[in-house]
Backbone as CSV, one residue per row, in Angstrom:
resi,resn,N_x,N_y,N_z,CA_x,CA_y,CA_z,C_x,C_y,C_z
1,UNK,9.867,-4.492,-20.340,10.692,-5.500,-19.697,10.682,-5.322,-18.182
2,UNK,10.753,-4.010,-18.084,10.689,-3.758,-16.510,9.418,-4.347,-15.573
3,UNK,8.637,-3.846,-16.215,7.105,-4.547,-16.035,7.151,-6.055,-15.928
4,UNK,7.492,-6.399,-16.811,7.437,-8.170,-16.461,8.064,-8.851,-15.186
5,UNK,9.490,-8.047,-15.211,10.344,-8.525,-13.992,9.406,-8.018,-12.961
6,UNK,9.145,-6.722,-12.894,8.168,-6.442,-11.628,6.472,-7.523,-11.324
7,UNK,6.247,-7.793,-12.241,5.580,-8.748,-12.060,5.750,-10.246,-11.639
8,UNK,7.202,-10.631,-12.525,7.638,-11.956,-11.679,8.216,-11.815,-10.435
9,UNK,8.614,-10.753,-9.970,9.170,-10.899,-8.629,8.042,-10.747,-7.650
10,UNK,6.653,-9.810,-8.210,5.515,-9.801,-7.238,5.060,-11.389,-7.053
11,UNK,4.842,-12.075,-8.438,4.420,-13.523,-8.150,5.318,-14.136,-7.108
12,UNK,6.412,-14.208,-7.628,7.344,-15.173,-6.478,7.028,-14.423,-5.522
13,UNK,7.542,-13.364,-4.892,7.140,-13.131,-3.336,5.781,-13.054,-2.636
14,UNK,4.748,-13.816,-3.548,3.435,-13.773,-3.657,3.282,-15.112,-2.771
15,UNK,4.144,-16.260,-3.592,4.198,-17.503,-3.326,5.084,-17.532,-2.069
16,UNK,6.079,-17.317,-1.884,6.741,-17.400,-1.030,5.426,-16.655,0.342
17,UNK,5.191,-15.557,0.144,4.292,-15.247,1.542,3.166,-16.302,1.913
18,UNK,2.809,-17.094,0.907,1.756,-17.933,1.314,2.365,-19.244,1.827
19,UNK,3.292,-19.476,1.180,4.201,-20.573,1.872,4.506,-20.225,3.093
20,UNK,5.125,-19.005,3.533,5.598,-18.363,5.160,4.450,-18.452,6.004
21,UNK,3.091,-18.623,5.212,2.111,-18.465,6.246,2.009,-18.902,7.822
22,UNK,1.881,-18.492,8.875,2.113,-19.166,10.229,0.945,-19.138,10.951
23,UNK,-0.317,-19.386,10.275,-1.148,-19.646,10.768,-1.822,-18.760,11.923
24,UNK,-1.339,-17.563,11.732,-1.660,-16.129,12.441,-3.314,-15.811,11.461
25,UNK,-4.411,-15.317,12.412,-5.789,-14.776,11.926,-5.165,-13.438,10.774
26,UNK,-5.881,-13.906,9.633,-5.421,-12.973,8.531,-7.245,-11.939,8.427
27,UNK,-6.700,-10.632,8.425,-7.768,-10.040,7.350,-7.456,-9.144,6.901
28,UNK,-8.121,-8.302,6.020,-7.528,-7.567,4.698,-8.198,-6.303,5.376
29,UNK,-9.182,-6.233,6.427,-10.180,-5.382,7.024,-9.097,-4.653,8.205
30,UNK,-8.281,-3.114,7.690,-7.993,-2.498,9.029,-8.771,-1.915,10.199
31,UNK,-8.491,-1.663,11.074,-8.735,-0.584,12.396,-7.882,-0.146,12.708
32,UNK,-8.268,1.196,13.049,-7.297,2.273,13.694,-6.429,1.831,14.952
33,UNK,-5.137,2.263,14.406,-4.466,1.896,16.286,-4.520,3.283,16.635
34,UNK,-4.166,4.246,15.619,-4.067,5.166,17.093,-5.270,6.372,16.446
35,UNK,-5.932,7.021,18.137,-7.203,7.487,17.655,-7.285,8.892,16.775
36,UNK,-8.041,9.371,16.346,-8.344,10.314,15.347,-9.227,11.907,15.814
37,UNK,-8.804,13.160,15.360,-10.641,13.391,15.463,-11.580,13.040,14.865
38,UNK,-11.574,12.405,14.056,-12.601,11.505,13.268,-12.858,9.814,13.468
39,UNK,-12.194,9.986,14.751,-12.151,8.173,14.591,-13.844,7.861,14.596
40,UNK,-14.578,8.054,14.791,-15.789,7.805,14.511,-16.315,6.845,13.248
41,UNK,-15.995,7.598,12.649,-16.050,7.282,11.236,-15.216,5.969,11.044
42,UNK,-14.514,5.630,11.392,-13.545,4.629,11.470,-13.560,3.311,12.524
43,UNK,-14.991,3.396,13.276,-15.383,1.898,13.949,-15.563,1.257,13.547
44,UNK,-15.309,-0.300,13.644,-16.220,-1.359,13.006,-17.543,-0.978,13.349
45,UNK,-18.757,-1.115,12.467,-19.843,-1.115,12.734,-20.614,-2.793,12.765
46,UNK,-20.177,-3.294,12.761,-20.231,-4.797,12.518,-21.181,-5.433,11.063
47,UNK,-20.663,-4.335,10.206,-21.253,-4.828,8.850,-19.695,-4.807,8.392
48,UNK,-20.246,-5.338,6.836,-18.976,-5.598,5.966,-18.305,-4.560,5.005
49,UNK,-19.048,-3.293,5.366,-18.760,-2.307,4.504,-16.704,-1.966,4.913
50,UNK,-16.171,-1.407,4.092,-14.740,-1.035,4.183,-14.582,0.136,4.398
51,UNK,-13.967,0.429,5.678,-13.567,1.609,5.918,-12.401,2.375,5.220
52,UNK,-12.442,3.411,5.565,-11.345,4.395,4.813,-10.708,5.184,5.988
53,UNK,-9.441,5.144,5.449,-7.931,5.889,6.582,-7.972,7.094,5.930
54,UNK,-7.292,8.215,6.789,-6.353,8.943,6.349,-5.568,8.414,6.297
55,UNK,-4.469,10.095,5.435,-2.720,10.036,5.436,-2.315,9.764,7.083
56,UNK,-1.717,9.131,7.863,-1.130,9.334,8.558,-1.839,8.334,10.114
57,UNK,-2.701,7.904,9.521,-3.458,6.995,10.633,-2.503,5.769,10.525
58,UNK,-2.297,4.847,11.712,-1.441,3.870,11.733,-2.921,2.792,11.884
59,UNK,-2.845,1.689,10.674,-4.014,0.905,10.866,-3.690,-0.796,11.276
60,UNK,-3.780,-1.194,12.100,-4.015,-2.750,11.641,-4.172,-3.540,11.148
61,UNK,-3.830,-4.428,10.142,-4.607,-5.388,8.762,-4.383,-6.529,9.737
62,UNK,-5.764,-7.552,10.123,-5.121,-8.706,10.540,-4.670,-8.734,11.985
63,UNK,-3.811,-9.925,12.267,-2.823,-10.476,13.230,-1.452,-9.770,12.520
64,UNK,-1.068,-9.414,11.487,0.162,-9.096,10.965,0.809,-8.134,10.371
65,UNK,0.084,-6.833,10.146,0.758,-5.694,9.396,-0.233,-4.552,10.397
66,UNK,1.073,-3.565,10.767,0.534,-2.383,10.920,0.630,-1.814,10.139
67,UNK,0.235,-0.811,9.284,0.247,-0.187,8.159,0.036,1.384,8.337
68,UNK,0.903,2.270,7.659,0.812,3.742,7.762,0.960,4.371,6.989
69,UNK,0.031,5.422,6.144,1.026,6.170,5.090,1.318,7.077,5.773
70,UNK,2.446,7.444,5.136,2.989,8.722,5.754,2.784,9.643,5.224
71,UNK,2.606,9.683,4.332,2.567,11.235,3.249,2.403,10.720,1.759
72,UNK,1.864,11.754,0.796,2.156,11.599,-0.411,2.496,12.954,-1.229
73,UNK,2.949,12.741,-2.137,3.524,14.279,-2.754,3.398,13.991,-4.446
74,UNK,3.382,14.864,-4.879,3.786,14.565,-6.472,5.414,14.842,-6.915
75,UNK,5.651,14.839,-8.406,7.273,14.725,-8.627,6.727,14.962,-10.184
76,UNK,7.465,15.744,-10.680,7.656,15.881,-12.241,8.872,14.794,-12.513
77,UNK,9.761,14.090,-11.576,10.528,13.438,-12.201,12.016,13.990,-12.447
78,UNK,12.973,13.113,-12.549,14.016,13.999,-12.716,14.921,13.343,-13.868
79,UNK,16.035,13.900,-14.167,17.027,13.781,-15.547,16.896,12.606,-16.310
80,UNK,16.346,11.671,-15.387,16.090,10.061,-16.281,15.005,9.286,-16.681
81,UNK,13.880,10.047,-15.757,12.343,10.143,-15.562,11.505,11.227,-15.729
82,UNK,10.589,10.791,-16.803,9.918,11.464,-17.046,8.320,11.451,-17.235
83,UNK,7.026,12.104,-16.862,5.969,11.341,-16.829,5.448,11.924,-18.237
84,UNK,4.904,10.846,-18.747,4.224,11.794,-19.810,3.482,13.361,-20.004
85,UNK,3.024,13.513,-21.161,2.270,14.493,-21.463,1.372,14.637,-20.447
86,UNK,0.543,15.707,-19.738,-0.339,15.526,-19.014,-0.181,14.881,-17.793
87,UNK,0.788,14.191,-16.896,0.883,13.555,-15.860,1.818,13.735,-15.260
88,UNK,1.945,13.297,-13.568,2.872,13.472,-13.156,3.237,11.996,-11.920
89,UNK,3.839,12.604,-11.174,4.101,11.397,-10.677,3.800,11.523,-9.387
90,UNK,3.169,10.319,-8.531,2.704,10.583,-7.129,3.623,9.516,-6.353
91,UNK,4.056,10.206,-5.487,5.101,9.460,-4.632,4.665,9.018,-3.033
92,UNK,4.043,7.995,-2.511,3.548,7.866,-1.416,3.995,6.979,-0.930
93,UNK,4.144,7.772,0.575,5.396,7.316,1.449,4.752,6.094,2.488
94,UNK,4.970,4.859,2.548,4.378,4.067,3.452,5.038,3.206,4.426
95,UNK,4.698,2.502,5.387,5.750,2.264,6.365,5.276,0.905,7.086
96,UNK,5.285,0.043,6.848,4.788,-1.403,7.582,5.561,-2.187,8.448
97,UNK,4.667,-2.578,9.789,5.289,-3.250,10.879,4.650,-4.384,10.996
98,UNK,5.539,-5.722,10.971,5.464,-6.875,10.958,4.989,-7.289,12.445
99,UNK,3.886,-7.492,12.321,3.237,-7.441,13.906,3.070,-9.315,14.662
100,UNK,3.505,-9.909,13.799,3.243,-11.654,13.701,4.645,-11.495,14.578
101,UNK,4.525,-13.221,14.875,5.417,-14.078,15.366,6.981,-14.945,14.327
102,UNK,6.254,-14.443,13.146,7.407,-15.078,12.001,7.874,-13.735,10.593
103,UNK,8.630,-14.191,10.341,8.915,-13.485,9.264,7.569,-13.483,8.534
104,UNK,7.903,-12.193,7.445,6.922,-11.982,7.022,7.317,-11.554,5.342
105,UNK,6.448,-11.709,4.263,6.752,-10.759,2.843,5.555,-9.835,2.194
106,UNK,6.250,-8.720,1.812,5.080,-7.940,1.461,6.129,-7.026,-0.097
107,UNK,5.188,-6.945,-0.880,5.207,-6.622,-1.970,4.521,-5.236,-2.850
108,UNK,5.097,-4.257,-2.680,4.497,-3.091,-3.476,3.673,-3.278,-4.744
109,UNK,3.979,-4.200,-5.484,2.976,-5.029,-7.062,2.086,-5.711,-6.431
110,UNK,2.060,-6.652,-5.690,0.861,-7.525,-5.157,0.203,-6.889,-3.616
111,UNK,0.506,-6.515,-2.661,0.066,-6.078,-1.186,-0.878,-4.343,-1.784
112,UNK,-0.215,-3.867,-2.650,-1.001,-1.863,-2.998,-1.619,-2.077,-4.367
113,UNK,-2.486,-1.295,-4.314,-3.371,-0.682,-5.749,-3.954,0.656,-5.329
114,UNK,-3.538,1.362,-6.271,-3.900,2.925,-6.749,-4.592,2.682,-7.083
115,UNK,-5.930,3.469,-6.949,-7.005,4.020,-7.915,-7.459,5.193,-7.927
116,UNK,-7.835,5.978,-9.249,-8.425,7.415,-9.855,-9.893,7.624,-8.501
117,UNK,-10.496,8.348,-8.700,-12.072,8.559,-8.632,-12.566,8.247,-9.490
118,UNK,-12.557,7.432,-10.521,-13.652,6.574,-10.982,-13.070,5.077,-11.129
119,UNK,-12.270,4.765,-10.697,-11.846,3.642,-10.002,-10.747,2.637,-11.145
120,UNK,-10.567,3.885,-11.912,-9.220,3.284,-12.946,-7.850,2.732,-12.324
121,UNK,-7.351,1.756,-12.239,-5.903,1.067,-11.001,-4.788,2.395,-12.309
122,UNK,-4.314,2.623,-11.240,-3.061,3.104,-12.070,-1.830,2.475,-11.627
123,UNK,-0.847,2.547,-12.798,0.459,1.864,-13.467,1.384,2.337,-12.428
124,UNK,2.071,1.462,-11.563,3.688,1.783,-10.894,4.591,2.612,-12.146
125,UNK,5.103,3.135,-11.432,6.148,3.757,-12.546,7.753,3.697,-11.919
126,UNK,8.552,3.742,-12.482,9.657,4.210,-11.992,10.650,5.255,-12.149
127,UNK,11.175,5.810,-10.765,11.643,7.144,-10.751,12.951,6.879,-10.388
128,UNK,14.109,7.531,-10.794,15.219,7.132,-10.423,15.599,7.599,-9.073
129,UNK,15.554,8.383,-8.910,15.402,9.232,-7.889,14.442,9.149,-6.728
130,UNK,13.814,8.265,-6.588,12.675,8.066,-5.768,13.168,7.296,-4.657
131,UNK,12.907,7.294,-3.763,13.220,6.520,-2.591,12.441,4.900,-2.597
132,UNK,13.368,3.618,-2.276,13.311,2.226,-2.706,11.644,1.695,-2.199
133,UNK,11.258,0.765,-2.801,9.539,0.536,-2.619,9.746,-0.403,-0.848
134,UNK,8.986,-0.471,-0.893,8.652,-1.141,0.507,8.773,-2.814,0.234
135,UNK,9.707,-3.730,-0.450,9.305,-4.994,-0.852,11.034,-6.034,-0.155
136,UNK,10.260,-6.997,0.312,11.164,-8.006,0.962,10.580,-8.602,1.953
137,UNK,11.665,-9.448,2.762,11.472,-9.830,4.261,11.198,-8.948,5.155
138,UNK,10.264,-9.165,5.962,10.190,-8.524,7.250,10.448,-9.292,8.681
139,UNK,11.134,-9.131,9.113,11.278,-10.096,10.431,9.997,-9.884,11.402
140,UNK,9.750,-10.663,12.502,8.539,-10.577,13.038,8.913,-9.541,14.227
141,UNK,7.867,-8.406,14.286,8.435,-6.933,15.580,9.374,-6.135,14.682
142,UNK,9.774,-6.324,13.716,10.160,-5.257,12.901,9.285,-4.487,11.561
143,UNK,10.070,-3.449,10.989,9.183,-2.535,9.997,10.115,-2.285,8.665
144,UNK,9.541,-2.421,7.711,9.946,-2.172,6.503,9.192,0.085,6.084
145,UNK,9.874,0.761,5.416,9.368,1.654,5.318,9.940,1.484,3.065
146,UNK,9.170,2.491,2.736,9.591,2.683,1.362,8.141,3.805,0.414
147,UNK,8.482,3.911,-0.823,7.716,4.350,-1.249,7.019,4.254,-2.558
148,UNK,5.877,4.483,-2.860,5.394,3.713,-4.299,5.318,4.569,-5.137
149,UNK,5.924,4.275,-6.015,5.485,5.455,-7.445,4.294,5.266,-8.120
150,UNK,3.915,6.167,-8.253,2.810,5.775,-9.694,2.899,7.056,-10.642
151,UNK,2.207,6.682,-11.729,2.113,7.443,-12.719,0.564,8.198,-13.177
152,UNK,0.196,9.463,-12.941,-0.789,9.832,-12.417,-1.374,11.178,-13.562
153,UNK,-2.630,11.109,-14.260,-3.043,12.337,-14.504,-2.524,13.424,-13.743
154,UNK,-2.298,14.773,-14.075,-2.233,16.049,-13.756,-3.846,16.476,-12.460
155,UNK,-4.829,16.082,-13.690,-6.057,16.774,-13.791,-6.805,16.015,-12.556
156,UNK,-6.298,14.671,-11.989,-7.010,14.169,-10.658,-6.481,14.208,-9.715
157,UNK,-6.767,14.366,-8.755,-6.636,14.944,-7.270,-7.547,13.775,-6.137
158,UNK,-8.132,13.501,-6.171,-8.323,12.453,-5.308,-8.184,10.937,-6.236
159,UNK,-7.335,9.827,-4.705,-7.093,8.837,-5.126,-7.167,7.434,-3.791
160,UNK,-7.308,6.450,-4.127,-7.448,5.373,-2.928,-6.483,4.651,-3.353
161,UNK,-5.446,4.221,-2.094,-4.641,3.370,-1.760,-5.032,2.235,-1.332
162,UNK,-5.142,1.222,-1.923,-6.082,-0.386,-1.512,-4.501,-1.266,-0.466
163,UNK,-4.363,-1.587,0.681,-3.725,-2.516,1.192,-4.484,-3.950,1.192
164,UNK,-3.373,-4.788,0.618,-4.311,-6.489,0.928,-3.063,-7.081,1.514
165,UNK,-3.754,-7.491,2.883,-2.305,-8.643,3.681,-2.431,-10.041,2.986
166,UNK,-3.481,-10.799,2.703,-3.503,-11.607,1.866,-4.849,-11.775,0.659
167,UNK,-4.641,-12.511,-0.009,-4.875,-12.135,-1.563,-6.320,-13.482,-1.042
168,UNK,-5.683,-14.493,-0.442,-6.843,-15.155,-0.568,-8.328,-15.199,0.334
169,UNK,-7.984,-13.701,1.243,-9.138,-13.390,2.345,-9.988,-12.369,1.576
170,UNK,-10.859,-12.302,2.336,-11.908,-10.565,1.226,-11.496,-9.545,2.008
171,UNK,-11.927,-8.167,1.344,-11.877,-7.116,2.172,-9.972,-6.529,1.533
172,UNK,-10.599,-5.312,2.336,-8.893,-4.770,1.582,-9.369,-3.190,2.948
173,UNK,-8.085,-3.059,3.007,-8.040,-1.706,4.085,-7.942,-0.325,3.466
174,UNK,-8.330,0.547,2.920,-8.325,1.389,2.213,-7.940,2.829,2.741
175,UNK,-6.924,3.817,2.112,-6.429,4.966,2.401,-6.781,6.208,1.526
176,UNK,-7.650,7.344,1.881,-8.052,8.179,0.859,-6.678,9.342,0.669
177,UNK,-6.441,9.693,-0.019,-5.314,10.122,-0.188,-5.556,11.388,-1.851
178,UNK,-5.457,12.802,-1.241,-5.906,13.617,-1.845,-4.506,14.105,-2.445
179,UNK,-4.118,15.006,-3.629,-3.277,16.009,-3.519,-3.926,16.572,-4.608
């Protein structure tokens, strides 16, 4: 049941962001704002290949989202949550600034996707205890912060964080994200 509601509220605020649209240059393709020792690795090269962030790089998507993770950690869960047999829970902390001229909506179910190393999406989960997801209004020059649960093998250790500012451009900004 939970699942469904999380899914109808991703649709509606799905619709609603495309309705808010303000005609700001959209792409799903980040760049680094601030530099790296590796920023290298992280130029446009002027092909279409997708780059990859670290934890902690603040990236650009677009005319409209700065985007940052901050960290990620795992969680066995606590008195009301629990991950299954074999799994645990990965908690990654992210932080988005509404960089447009208008309000803005962004959605932890529709805007993120987890994936394994062999490119399985893994399931949101919910933790009671977890600090609230990143989903609502954003005013324009302001930042939403929050964090995403998922529900995660034990046994994998590397994983990609997919950001999409909108659903109907290509490209997606991608975060490698180890623990």
């Amino acid at each position: 049941m939970k699942r469904v509601l999380s899914l109808v509220i991703g649709v509606g605020l799905l619709i609603m962001a495309l309705l808010a649209c303000d005609g700001s240059t959209s792409s799903n393709t980040g760049t680094a704002v601030t530099p790296s020792s590796s920023s290298t690795t992280n130029k446009p090269t002027g092909t279409t290949t997708t780059q990859h962030f670290k934890v902690g790089q603040a990236v650009k998507v677009g005319d409209i989202w700065q985007v940052t993770v901050l960290g990620a950690k795992t969680s066995d869960g606590d008195e009301f949550s629990h991950p299954k047999t074999g799994n645990t829970y990965l908690l990654i902390d992210v932080a988005l600034k509404n960089l447009s001229n208008s309000e803005q909506t962004v959605s932890s179910a529709v805007n993120f996707t987890l994936r394994d190393s062999s490119g399985q999406e893994m399931d949101f989960a919910f933790v009671s205890s977890a600090p609230k997801t990143p989903d609502g209004k954003v005013e324009a020059g302001e930042q939403i912060r929050g964090t995403l649960t998922y529900e995660v093998p034990r046994s994998e250790h590397h994983y990609t964080l997919a950001f999409v500012s909108d659903l109907l451009e290509s490209g997606q900004t991608i975060w490698d994200i180890s623990i």
